[in-house]
LOZA-479613 format. One record per residue (C-alpha): residue in three letters; x, y, z. Coordinates in steps of 0.5 Angstrom, whole numbers, padded with zeros to 4 digits, always signed. Example, Ala and Ser with C-alpha at 12.3 -4.5 7.8 and 13.67 -1.06 7.14 Angstrom:
REM residues 2
ALA+0025-0009+0016
SER+0027-0002+0014
This chain:
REM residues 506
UNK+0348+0129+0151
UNK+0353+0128+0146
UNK+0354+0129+0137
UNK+0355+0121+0135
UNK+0362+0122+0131
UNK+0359+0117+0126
UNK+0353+0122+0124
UNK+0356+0129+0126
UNK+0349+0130+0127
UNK+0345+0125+0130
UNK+0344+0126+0137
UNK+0345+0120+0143
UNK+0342+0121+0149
UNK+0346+0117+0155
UNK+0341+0112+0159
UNK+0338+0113+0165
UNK+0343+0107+0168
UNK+0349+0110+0164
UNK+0349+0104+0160
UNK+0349+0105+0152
UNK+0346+0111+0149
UNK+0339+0110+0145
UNK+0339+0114+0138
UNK+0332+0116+0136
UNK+0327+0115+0130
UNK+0331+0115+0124
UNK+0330+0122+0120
UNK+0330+0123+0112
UNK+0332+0130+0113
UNK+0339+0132+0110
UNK+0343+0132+0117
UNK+0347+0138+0113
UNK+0342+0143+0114
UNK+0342+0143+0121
UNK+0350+0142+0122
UNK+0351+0149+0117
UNK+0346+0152+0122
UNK+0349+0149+0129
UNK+0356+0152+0126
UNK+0354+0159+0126
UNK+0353+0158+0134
UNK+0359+0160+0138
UNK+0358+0156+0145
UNK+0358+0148+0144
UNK+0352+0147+0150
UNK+0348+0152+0145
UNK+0349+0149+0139
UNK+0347+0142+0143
UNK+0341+0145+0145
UNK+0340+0148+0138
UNK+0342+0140+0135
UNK+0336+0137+0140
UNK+0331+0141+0138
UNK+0332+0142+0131
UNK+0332+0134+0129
UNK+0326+0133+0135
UNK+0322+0137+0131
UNK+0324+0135+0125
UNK+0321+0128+0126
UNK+0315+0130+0129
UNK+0314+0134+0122
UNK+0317+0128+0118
UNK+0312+0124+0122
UNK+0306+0129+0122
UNK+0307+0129+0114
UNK+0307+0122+0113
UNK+0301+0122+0116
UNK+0297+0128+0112
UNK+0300+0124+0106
UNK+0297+0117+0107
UNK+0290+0120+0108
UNK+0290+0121+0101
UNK+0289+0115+0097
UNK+0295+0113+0092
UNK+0298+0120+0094
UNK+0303+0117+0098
UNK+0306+0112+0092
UNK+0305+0118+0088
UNK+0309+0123+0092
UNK+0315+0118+0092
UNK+0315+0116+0085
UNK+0315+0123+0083
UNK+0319+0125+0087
UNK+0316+0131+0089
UNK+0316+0127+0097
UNK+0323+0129+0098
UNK+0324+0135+0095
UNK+0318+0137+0101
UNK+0322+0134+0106
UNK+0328+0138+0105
UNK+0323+0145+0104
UNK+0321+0143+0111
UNK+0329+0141+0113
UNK+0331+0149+0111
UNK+0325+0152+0114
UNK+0325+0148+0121
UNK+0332+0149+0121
UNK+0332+0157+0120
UNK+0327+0158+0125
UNK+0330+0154+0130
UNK+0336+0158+0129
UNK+0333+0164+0129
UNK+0330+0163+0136
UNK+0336+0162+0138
UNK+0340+0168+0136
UNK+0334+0174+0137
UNK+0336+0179+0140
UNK+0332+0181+0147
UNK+0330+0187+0148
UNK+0330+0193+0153
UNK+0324+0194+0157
UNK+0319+0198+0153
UNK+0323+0196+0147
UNK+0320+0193+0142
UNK+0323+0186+0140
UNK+0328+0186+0134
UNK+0327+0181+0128
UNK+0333+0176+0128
UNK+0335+0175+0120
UNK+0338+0168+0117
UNK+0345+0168+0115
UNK+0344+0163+0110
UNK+0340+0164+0103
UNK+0335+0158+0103
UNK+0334+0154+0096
UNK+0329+0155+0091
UNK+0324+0150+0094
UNK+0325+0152+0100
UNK+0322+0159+0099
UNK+0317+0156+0095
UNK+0315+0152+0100
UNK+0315+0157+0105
UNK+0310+0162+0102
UNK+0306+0157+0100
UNK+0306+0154+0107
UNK+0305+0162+0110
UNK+0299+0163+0105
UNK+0295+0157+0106
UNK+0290+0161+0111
UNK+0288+0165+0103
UNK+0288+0158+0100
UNK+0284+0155+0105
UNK+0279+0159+0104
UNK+0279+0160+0097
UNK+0279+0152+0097
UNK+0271+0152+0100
UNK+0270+0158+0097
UNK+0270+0154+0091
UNK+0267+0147+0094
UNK+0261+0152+0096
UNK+0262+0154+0089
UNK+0261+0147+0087
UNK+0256+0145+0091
UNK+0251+0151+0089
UNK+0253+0149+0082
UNK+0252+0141+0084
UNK+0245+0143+0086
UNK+0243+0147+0080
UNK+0244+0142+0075
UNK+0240+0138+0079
UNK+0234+0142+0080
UNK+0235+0145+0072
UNK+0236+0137+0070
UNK+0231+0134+0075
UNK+0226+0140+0071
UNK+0227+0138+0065
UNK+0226+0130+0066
UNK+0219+0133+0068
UNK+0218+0137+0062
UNK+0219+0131+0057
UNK+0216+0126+0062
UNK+0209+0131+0063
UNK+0209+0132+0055
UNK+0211+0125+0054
UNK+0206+0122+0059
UNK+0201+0127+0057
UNK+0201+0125+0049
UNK+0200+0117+0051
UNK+0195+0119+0058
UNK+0187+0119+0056
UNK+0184+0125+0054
UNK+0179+0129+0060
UNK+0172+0128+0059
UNK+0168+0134+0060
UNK+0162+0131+0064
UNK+0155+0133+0061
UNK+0149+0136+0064
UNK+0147+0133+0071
UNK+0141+0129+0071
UNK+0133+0134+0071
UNK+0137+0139+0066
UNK+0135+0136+0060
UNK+0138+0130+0058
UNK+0134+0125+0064
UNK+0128+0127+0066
UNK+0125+0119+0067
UNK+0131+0118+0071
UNK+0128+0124+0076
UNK+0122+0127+0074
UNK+0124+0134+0074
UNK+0122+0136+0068
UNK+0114+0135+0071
UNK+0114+0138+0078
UNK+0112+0147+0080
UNK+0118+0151+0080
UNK+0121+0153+0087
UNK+0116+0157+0090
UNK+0117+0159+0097
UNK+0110+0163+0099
UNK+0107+0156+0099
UNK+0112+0151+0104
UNK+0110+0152+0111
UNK+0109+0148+0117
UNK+0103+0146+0118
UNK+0104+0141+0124
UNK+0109+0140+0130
UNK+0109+0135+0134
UNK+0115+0133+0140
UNK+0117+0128+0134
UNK+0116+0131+0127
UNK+0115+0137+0123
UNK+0110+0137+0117
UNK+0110+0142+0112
UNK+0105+0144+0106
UNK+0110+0140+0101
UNK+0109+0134+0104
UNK+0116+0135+0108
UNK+0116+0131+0114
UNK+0123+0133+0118
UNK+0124+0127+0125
UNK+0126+0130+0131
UNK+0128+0124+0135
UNK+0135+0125+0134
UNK+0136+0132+0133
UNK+0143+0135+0138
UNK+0146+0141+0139
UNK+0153+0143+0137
UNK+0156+0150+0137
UNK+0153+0157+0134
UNK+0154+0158+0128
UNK+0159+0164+0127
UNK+0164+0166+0121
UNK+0166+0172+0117
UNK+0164+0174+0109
UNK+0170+0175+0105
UNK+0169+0180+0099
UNK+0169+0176+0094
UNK+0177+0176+0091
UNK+0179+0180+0097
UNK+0184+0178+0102
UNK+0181+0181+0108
UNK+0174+0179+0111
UNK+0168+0183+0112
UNK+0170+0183+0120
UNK+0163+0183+0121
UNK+0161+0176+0124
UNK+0155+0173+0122
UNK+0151+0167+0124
UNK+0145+0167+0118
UNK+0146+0161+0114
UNK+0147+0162+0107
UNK+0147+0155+0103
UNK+0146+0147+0103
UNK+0151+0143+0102
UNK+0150+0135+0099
UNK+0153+0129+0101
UNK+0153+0122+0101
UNK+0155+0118+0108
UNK+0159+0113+0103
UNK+0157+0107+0108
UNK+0155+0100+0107
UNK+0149+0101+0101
UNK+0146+0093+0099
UNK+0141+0093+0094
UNK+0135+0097+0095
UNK+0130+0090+0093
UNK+0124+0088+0099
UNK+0128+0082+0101
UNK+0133+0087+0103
UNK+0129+0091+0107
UNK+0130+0088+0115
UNK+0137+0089+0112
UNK+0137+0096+0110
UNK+0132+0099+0116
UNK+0139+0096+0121
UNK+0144+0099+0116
UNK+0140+0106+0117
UNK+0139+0106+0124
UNK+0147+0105+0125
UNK+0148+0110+0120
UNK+0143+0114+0124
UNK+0147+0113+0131
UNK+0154+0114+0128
UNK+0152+0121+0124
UNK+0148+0124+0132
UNK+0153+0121+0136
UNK+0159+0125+0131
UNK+0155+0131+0130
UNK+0156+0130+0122
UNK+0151+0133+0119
UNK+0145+0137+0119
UNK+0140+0133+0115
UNK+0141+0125+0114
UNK+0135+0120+0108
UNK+0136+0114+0108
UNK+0133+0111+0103
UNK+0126+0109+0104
UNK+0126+0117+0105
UNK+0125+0119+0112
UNK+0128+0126+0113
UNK+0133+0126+0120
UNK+0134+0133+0123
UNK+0141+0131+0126
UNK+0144+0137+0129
UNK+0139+0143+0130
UNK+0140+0148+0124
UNK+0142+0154+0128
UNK+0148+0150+0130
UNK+0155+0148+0125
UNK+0155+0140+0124
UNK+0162+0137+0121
UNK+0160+0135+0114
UNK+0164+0140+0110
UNK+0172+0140+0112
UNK+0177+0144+0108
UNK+0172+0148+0103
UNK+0170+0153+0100
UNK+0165+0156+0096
UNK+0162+0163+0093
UNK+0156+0167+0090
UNK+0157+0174+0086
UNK+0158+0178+0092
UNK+0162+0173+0097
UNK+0167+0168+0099
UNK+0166+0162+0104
UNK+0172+0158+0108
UNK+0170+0152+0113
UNK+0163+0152+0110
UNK+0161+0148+0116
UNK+0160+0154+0120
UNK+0155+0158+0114
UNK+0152+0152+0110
UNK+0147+0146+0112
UNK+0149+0139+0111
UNK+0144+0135+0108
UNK+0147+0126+0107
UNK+0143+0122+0103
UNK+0144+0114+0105
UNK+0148+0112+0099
UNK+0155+0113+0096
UNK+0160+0116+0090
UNK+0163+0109+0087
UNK+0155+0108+0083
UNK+0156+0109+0077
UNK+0149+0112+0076
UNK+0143+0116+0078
UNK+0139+0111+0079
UNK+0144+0107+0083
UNK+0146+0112+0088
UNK+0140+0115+0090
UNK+0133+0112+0091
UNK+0126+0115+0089
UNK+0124+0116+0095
UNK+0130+0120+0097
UNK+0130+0125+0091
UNK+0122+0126+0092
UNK+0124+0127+0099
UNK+0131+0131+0098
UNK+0127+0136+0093
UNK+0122+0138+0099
UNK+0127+0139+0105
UNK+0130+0143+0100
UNK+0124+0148+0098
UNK+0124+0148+0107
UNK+0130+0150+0107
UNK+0130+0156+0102
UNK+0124+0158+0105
UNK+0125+0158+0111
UNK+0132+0161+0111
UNK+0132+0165+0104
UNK+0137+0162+0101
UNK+0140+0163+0094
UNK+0140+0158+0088
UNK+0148+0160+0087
UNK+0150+0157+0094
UNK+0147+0151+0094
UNK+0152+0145+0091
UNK+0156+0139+0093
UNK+0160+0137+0097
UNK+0164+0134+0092
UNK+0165+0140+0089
UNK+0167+0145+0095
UNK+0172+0140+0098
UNK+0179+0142+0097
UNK+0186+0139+0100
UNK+0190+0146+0103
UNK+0196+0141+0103
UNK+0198+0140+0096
UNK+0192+0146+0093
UNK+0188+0140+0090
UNK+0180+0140+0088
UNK+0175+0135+0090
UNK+0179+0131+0096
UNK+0172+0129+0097
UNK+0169+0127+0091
UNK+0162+0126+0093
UNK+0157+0128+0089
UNK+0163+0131+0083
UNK+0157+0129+0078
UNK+0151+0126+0077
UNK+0147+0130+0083
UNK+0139+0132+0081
UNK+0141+0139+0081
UNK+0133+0141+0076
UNK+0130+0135+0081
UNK+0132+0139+0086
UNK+0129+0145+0083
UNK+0136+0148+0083
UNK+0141+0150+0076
UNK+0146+0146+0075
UNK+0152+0148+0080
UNK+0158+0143+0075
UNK+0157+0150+0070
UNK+0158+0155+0074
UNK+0167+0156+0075
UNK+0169+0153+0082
UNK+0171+0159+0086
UNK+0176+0155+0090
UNK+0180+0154+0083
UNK+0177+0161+0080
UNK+0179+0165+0087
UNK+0185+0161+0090
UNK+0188+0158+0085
UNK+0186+0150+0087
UNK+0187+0145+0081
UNK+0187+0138+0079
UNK+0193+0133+0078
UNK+0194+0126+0075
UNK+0192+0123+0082
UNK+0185+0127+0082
UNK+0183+0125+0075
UNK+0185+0118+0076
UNK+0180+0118+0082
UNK+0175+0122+0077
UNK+0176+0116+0073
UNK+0179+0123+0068
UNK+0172+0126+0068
UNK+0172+0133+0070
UNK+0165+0138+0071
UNK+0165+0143+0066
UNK+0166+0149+0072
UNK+0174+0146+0074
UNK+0176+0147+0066
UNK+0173+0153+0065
UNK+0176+0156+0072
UNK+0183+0154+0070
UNK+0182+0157+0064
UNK+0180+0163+0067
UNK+0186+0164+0073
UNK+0191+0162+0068
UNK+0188+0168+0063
UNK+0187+0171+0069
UNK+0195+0171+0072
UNK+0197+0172+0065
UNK+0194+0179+0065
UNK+0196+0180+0072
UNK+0203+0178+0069
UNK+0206+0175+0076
UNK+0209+0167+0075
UNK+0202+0162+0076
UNK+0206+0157+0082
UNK+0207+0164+0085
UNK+0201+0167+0085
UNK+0198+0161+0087
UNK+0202+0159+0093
UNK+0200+0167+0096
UNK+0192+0165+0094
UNK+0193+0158+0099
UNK+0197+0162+0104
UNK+0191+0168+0104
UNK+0186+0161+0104
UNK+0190+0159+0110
UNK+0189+0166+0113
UNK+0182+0166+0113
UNK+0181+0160+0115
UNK+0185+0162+0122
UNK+0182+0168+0122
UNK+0175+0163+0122
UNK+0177+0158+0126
UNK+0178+0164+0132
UNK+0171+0165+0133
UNK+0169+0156+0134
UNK+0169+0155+0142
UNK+0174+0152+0145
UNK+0176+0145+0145
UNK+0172+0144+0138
UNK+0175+0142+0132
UNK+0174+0140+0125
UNK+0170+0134+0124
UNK+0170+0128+0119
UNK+0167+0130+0112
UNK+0166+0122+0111
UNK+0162+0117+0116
UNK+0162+0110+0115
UNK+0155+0106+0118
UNK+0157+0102+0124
């Protein structure tokens, strides 16, 4: 190697064959920083080593900053225009020539001595200094850079979620000025306001000393009501078996209990034709799929279709998969997953009509009316726990009422011989915390029972008292739901499982 006498600083590297030298990349570094460096070396052969090292890493870094600064868009023309690129070359020129030198000229040390620091012999320029600090601070700056970007991105995302509540709010209110309002229903059908449509109104009142059986055959039971319950399709499922739970506690009773406490009613939501005698062949057919498909699915207890007949589906002692995510209460306790605590009863018929008249026929109500004392008699069941299922059903996912809206009004409670459950305030709203939604109100043609307005009114006066956020509140009731649901779902057999709320006549 050899100083090119044209340059005094550019370095000529002879060819491997000892043809011409070949000069390396051009540098934009003044050569006049690394020559006042390479003077203060006394030995010519250190002062090549110095020269070859120095502008070798000399390119690399022009080479390396060429790089970073065309990543950023325009910073490139930017850099040049102001002129601030130059000045960062030479600061870059001053320091690798420093450390260069210094490497050069640190003393070595006695063994066990420790190494002393060498010291530059030339004072650097301003820009130099500057640039050296900020190059030997860029760890602090680059943790206060994403310190601030994580600053950043919080505050991007409460902004976000602050603005997104907002467009809610005046959405809500928006929408809620423009949206129709609720309409309570009124009273069910036999309390009052329809007695032809019934008849409640001249039929005794529940009397259970006079219902008994009084024939059994291998076919049919009859009792002293006139009830007669058809037997050739009863089958077995699973022995019932659940906890009470104290009415507003978050612990069960631990006691397991196998008594049935209430009645649940239905409709099969299957194919219905009109009830006139030509469509009678038509309705028998429907029926006896109905049938097939309620045993074959163990889907409820009780089946009517719609001449009347009562069909004993799954024998009472065992659960039938009717109810699915429900919950219900009397005054002293609450139910979860009724299918293990209550009958089912279906009536052949569906929700869409929109009245009493078309949903049930007059045989169905005589006859639901009858297998309703049978039951109470025989098992000693309260007024207060026998409901729709229209209004037990609940959706755990998003803690809304009536996922199953069978029976969400029009029900012949005073047929029935019963009070009229759409008054008494839904535990499932009262004591969980489950509410309606636009969705639900769509679906309910925007009519609610009175039970589910007098409910929220009482848990939102009822989470003020208790002076906790009514989301939060509501969000530990559904997981206290939750709980107890598993806790109940403990005591099933093994390899069962919830079963549809809904069937379809094949």
């Amino acid at each position: 190697m050899r100083i090119d006498p044209s340059g005094g600083s550019r370095l000529q590297e002879a060819a491997p064959s000892g043809g011409p030298a070949r000069a390396p990349a051009p540098s934009r570094y003044d050569p006049r920083i690394v020559e006042s460096y390479a003077a203060l070396l006394e030995r010519p052969e250190a002062r090549l080593r110095f020269l070859h090292h120095t502008l070798q890493r000399l390119t690399e870094n022009q080479a390396a900053l060429d790089q970073v600064v065309r990543r950023i868009p325009l910073s490139h023309l930017l850099l040049r225009r102001t002129g601030l690129y130059d000045r960062i070359v030479e600061a870059q020129g001053y320091l690798t020539a420093e450390e260069e030198f210094l490497a050069f000229q640190s003393p070595k040390s006695r063994p066990g001595e420790a190494r002393r620091p060498a010291v530059s012999p030339l004072a650097l320029p301003p820009v130099a200094r500057i640039y050296r600090w900020l190059h030997r601070g860029r760890h602090l700056f680059y943790a206060l850079a994403v310190l601030l970007v994580g600053v950043l991105l919080l505050g991007g995302y409460w902004l976000v979620t602050w603005s997104a509540r907002s467009l809610n709010t005046y959405l809500a209110r928006k929408y809620l000025r423009t949206r129709p309002p609720i309409v309570v229903a009124a009273a069910s059908p036999g309390t009052g306001g329809t007695l032809a449509a019934t008849g409640s109104g001249f039929l005794p009142s529940y009397q259970p000393e006079r219902v008994w059986q009084v024939e059994l055959t291998s076919d049919f039971e009859r009792y002293s009501n006139g009830a007669r319950i058809l037997t050739r399709y009863q089958t077995s499922n699973r022995p019932r078996a659940y906890y009470p739970i104290p009415r507003g506690s978050a612990t069960t009773t631990g006691e397991v209990r196998r008594a049935i406490v209430g009645i649940i009613y239905h409709t099969s939501e299957s194919d219905i034709v009109p009830f006139i005698p030509a469509n009678t062949q038509s309705i028998q057919d429907r029926s006896q799929g109905l049938l097939e498909y309620v045993q074959r699915n163990r889907s409820y207890n009780y089946l009517i279709d719609r001449f009347g007949e009562i069909y004993r589906i799954v024998q009472d002692d065992h659960a039938a998969f009717h109810a699915g995510h429900s919950i219900w209460a009397d005054a002293q306790y609450s139910y979860v997953g009724l299918n293990e605590s209550f009958l089912g009863i279906c009536f052949e018929s569906t929700s869409t009509r929109g009245s009493l008249e078309e949903t049930l026929t007059e045989a169905q109500i005589v006859s639901g009316r009858a297998l309703t004392n049978v039951l109470r008699s025989r098992y000693r069941l309260e007024d207060a726990n026998c409901t729709t299922h229209g209004l037990v059903s609940i959706n755990p996912e998003n803690m809304r009422i009536a996922y199953h809206h069978d029976w969400v009004r029009n029900f012949p409670f005073a047929a029935m011989g019963l009070s009229d459950k759409y008054q008494v305030a839904t535990p499932s709203m009262l004591d969980y915390g489950f509410r309606y939604d636009e969705e639900i109100l769509q679906k309910l043609g925007n009519t609610l029972w009175p039970g589910a307005i007098v409910a929220e009114e009482e848990f939102q006066r009822r989470a003020r008292g208790l002076q906790i956020e009514e989301m939060a509140w509501r969000s530990q009731l559904r997981d206290r739901y939750l709980e107890q649901l598993e806790q109940a779902r403990r005591l099933r057999s093994p390899g069962t499982d919830e079963g549809p709320g809904k069937v379809t006549a094949e």
